[in-house]
N, CA, C and O of each residue as an XYZ file, in Angstrom:
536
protein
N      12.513     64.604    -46.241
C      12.844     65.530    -45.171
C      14.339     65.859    -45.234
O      15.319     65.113    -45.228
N      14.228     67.234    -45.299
C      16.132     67.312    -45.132
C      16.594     67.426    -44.171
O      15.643     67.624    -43.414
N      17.659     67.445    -43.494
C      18.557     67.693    -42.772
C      19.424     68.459    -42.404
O      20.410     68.314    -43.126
N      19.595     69.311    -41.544
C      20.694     70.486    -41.627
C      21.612     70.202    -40.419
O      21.386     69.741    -39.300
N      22.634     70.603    -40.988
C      23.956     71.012    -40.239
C      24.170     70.741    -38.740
O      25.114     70.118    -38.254
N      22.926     71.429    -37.947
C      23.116     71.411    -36.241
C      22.857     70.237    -36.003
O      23.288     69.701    -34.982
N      21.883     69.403    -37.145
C      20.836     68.106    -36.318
C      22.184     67.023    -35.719
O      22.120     66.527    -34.595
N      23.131     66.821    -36.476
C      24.440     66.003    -35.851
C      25.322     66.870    -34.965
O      25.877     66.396    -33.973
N      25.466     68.345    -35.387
C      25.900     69.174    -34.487
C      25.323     68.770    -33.004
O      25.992     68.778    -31.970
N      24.435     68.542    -33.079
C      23.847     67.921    -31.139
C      24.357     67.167    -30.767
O      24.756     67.104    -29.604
N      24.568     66.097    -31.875
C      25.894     64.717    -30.651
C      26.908     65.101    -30.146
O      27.318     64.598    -29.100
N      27.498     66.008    -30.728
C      28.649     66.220    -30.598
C      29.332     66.511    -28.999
O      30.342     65.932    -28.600
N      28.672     67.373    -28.317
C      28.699     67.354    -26.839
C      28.310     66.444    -26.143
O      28.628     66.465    -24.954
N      27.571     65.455    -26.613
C      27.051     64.255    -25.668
C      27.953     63.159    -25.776
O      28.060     62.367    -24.840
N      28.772     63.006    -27.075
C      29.999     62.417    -27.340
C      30.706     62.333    -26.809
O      31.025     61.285    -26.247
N      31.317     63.441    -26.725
C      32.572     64.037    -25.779
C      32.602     63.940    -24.563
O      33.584     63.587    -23.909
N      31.299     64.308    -24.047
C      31.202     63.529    -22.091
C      31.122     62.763    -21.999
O      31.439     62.406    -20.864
N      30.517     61.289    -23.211
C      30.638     60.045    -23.089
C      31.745     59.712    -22.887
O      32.150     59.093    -21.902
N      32.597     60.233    -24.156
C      34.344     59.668    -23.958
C      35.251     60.637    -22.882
O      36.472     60.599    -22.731
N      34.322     61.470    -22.220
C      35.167     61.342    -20.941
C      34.897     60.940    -19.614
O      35.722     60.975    -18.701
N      33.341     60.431    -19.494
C      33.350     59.201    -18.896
C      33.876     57.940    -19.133
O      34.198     57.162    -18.235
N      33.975     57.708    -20.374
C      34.676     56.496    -20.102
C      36.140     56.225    -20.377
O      36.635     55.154    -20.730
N      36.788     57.458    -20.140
C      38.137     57.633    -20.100
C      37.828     57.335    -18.463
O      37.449     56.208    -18.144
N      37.981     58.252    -17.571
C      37.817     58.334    -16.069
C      37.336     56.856    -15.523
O      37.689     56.373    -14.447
N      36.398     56.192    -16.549
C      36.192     54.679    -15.505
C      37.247     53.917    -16.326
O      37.511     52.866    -15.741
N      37.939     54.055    -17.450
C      39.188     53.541    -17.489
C      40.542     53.915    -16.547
O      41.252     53.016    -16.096
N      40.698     54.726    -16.408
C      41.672     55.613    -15.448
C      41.257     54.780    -14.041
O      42.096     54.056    -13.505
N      39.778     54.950    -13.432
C      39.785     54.642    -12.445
C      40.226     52.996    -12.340
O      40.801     52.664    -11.303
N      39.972     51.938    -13.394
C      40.014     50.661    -13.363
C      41.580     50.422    -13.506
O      41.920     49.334    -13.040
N      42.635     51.199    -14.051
C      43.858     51.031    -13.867
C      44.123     51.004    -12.743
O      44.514     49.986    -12.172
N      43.873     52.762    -11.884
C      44.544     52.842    -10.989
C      44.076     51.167     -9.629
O      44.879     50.625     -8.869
N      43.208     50.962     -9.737
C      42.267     49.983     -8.997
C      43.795     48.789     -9.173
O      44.510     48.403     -8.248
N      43.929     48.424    -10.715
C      44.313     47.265    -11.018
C      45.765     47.440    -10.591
O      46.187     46.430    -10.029
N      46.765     48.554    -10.707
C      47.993     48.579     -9.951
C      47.695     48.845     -8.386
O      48.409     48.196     -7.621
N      47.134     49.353     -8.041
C      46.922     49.413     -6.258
C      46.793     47.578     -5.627
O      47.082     47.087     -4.535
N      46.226     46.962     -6.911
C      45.870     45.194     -6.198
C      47.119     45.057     -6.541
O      47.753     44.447     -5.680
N      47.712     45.363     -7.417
C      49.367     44.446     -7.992
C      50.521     44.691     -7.071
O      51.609     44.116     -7.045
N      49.919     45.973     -6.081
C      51.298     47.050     -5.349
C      51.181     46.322     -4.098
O      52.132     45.846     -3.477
N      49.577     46.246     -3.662
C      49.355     45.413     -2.172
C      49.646     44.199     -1.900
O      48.953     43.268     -2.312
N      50.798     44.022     -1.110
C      50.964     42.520     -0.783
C      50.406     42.141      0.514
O      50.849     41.166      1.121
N      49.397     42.908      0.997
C      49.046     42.427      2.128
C      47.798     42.136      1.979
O      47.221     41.669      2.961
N      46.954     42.352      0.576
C      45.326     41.902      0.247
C      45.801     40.381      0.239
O      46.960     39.970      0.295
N      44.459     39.546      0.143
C      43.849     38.672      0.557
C      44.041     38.068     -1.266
O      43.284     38.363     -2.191
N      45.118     37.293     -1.329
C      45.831     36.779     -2.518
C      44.491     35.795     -3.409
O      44.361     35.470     -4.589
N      43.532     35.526     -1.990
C      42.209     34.772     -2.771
C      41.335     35.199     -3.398
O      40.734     34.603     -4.292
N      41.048     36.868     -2.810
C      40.240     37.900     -3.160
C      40.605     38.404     -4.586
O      39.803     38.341     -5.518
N      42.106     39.004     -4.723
C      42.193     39.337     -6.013
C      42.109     38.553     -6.847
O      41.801     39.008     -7.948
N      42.406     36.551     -6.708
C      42.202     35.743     -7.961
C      41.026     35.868     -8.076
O      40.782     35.650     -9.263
N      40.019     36.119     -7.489
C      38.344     35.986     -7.921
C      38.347     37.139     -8.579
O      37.916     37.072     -9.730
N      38.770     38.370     -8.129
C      38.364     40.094     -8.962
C      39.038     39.749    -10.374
O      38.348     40.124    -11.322
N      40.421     39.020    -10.770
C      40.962     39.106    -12.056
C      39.961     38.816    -13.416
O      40.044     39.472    -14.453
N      39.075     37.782    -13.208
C      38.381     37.499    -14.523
C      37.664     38.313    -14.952
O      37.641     38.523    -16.165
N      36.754     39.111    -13.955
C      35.846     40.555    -14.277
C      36.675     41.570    -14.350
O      36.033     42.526    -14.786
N      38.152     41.966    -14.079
C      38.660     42.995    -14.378
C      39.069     43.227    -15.726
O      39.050     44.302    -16.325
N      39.629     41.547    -16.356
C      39.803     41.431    -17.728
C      38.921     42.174    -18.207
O      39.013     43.308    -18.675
N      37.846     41.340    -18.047
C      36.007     41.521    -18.759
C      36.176     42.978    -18.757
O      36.158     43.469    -19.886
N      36.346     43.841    -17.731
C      36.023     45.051    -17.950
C      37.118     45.915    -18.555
O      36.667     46.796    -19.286
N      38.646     45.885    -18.419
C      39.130     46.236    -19.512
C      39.007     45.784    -21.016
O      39.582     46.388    -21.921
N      38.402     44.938    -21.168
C      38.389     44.671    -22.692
C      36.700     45.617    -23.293
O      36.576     46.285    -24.320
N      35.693     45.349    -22.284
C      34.912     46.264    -22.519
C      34.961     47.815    -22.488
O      34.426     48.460    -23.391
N      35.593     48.410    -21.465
C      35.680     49.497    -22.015
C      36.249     50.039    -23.379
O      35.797     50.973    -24.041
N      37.603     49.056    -23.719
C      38.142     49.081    -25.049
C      37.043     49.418    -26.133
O      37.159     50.186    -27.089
N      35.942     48.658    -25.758
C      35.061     48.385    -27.155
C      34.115     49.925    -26.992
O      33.879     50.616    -27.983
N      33.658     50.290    -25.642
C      32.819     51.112    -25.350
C      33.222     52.652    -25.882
O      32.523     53.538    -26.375
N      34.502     52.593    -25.601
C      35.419     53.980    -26.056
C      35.885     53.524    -27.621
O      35.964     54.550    -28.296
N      36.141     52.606    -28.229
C      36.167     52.343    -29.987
C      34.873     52.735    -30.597
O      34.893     53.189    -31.741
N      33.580     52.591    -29.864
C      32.396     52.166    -30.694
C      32.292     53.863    -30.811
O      32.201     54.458    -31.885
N      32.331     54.638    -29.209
C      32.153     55.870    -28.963
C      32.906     56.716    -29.889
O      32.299     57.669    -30.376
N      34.464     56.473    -30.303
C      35.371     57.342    -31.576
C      34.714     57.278    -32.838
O      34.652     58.292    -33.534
N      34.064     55.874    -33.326
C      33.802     55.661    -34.268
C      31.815     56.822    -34.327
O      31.187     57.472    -35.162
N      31.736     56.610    -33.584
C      30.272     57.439    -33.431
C      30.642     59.042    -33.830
O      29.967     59.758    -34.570
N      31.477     59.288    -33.370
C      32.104     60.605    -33.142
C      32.145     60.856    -34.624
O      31.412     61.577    -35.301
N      33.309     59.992    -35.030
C      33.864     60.181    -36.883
C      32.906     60.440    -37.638
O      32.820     61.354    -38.457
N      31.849     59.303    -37.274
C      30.612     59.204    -38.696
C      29.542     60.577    -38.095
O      28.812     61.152    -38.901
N      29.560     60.872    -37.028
C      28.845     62.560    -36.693
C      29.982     63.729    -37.723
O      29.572     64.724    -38.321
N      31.238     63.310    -37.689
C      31.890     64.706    -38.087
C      31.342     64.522    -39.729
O      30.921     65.369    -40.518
N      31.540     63.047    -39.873
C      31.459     63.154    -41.892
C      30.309     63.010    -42.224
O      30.022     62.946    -43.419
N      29.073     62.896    -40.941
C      27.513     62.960    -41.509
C      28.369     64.674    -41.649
O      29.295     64.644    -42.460
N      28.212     65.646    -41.172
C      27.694     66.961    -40.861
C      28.746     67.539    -42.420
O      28.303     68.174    -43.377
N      29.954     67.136    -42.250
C      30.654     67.381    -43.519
C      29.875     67.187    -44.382
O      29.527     68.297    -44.783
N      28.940     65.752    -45.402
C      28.710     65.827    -46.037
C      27.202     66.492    -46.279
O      26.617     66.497    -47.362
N      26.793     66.952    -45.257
C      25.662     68.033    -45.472
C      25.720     69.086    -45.591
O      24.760     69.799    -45.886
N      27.310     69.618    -45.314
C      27.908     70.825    -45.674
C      28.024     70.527    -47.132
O      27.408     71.280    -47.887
N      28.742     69.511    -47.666
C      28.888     69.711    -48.724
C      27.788     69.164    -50.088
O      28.000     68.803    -51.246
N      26.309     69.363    -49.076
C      24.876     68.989    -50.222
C      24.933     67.751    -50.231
O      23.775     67.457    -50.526
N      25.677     66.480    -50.069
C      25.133     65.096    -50.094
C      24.066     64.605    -48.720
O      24.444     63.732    -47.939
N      23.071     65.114    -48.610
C      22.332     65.205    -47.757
C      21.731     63.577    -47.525
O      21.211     63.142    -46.497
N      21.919     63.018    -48.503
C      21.620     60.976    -48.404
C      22.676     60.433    -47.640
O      22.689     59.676    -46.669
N      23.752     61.117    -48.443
C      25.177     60.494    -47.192
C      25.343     60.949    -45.898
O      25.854     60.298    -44.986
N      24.749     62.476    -45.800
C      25.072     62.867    -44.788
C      23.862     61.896    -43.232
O      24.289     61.513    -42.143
N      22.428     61.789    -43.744
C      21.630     61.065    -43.183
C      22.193     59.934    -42.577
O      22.000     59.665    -41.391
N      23.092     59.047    -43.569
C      23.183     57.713    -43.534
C      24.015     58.062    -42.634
O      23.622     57.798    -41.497
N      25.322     58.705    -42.723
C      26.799     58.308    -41.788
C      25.568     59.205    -40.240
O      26.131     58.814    -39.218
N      24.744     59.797    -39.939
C      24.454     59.851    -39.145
C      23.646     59.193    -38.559
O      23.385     59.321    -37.363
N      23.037     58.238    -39.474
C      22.042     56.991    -38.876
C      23.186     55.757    -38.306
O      22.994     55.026    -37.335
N      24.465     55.761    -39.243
C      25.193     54.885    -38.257
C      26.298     55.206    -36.987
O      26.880     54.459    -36.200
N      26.293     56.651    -37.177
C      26.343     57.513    -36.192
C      25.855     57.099    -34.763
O      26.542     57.007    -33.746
N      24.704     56.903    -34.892
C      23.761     56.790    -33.776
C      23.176     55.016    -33.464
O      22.351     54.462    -32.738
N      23.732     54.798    -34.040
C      23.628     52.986    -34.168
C      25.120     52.689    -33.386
O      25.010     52.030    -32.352
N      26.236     53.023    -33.696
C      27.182     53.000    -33.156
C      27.588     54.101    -31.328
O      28.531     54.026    -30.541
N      26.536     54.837    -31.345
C      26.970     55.246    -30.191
C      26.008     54.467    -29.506
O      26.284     54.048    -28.382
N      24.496     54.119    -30.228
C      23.987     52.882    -29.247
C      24.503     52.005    -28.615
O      24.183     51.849    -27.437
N      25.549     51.101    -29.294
C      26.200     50.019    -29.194
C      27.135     50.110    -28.291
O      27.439     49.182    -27.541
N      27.893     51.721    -28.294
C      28.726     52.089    -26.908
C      27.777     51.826    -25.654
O      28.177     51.253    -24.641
N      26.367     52.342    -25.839
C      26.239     52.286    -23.998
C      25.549     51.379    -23.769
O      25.034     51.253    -22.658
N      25.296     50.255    -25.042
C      24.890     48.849    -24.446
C      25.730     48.529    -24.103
O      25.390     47.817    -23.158
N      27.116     48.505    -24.188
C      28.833     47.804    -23.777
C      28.456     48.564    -22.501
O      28.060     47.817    -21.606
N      28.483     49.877    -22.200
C      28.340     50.499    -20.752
C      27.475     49.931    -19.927
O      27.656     49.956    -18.710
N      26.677     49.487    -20.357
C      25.348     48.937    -19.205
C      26.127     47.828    -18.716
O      26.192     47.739    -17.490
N      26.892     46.735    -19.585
C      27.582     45.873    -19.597
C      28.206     45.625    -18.725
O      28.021     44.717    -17.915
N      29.403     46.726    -18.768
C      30.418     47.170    -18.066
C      30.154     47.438    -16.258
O      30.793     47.076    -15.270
N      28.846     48.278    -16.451
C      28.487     48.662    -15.054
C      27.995     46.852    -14.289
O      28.301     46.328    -13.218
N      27.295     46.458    -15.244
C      26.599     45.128    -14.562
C      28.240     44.315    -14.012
O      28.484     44.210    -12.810
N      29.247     43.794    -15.109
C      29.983     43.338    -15.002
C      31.231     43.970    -13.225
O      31.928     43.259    -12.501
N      31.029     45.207    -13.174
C      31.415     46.125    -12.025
C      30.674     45.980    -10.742
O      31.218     46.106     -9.645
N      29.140     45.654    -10.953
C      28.899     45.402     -9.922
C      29.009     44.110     -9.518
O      29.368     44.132     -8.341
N      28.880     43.011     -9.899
C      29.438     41.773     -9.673
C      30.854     41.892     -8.931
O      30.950     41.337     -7.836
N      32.068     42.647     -9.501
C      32.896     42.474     -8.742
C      32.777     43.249     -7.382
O      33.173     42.584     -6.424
N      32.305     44.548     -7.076
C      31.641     44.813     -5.610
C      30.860     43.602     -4.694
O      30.917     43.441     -3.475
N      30.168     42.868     -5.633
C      29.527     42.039     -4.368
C      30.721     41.026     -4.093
O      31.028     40.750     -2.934
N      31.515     40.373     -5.390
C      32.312     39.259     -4.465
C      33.467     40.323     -3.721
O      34.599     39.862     -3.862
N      33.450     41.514     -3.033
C      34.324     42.280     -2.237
C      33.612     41.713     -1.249
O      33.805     40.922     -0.326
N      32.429     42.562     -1.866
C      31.104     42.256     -0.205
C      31.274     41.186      0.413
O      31.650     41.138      1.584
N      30.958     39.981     -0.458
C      31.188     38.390      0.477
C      32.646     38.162      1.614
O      33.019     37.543      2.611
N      33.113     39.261      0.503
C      34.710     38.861      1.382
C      34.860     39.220      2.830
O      35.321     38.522      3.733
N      34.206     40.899      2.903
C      33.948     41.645      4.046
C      33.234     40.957      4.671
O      33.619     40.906      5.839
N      31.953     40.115      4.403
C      31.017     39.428      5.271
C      31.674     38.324      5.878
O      31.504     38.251      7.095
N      32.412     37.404      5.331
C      33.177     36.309      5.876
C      33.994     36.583      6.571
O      34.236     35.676      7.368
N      35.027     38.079      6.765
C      35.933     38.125      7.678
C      35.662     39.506      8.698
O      36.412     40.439      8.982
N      34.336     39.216      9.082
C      33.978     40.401      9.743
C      32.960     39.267     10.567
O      32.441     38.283     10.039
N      32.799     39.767     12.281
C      32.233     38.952     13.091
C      30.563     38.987     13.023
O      30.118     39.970     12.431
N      29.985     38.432     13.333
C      28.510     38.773     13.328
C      28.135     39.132     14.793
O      28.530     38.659     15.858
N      26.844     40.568     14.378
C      26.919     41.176     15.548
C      26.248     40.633     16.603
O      26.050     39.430     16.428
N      25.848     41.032     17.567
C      25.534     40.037     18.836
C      24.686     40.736     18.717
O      23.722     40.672     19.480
């Protein structure tokens, strides 16, 4: 079966909103992480519990947005080399193409699980210093 030109041409936009979602939940996890560093009036116990999952999640997005560039590359040099008739190479760099952008949004599922964990230990926090209703 051959392959033409558009069939990697399709990632290409789904790429690009990937990596700008996960630019924006990087952006958002900065701004998050200087707003805790700026507040001296949060709850000094609260942020030592948020630090270990914030690591976790900057180092994952790292990987989520690497795996996502690298997906990107092997889409541009599948489609190059089907431009240029190596239609075996071009298959392959697009089979790992798509193996590698897999691997981005298993890190994303990751990421989100790892995110919601830190919402609930907020939650506990709110529950402990909030009265119970009558």
């Amino acid at each position: 079966m051959d392959m033409n030109i558009t069939t990697p041409a399709l990632l290409f936009p789904a790429i690009s909103l990937l990596l700008l979602a996960y630019t924006n939940r990087f952006l958002t996890l900065g701004q998050l992480i200087r707003q805790l560093a700026a507040d001296t009036r949060e709850d000094r116990r609260l942020i030592a519990r948020q630090i270990p999952g914030l690591k976790r999640r900057i180092t994952q997005i790292r990987f989520m947005q690497t795996f996502a560039v690298i997906s990107f590359l092997l889409c541009a040099l599948s489609m190059l080399a089907i431009f240029a008739d190596y239609n075996g190479l071009g298959k392959a760099l697009f089979g790992a193409s798509i193996t590698t952008l897999t691997l981005s949004l298993v890190l994303s599922l990751f990421e989100v699980l790892i995110s919601t964990q830190a919402l609930s230990v907020v939650v506990e926090d709110l529950e402990e210093r909030t009265p119970p209703a009558d």
